[in-house]
Phi, psi and omega in degrees: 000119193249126196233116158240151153319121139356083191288160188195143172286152178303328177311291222302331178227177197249169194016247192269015174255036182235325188296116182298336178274341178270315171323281156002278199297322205286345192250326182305299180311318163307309194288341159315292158333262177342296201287312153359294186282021160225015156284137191314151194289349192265009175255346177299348153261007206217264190278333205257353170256339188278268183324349164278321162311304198302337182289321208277346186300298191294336140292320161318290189304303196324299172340262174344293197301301198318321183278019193246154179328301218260128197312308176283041126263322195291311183284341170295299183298318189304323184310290187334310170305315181298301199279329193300303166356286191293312191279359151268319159335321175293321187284318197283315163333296195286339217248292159326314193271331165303332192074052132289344182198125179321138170318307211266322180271010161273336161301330188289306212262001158269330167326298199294316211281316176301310177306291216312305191291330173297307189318314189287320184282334185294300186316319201274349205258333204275307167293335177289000000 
């Protein structure tokens, strides 16, 4: 199954699909996917469904905060997003000691998981 991004002109987008930390986090996941779907079938209810929610969390949330009333609810999700964040860190580590997934595509995908967390503090240090 090959899952890529839309490619889309900067016109086409809108609201929180213009934050460069949602983009980010919306490619995190997919490659999160991808990788995923080579984890053992006895996992598909256990790790491959939990790190794939908590990945999918973090675009959502951003997603979600951008479109609410108030700057502090926006600050609210953006947390939210961060611990989703963190608690995929615990997955990938764990996932890595397992031999579920190679040293070098657990450096690409903490490399990411790492941009995704500057981006957010950045976002977040910037509305507060």
């Amino acid at each position: 199954m090959q899952v890529t991004r839309l490619e889309t002109s900067m016109e086409e987008l809108k609201g929180f699909k213009k934050l460069i930390v949602w983009q980010k986090a919306y490619d995190f996941v997919l490659m999160v996917y991808k990788y995923t779907q080579e984890f053992p079938s006895s996992e598909l209810y256990g790790l491959t469904s939990q790190i794939r929610r908590a990945t999918v969390s973090i675009s959502a949330n951003i997603a979600e905060g951008s479109e609410r009333q108030h700057k502090k609810e926006f600050l609210q999700f953006l947390s939210i997003a961060r611990g989703s964040l963190a608690e995929v860190e615990t997955y990938l580590m764990l996932v890595k000691d397992l031999g579920y997934i190679s040293k070098d595509r657990f450096v690409e995908l903490e490399k990411q998981r790492q941009e995704i967390g500057r981006l957010l503090r950045g976002l977040y240090k910037s509305l507060s």
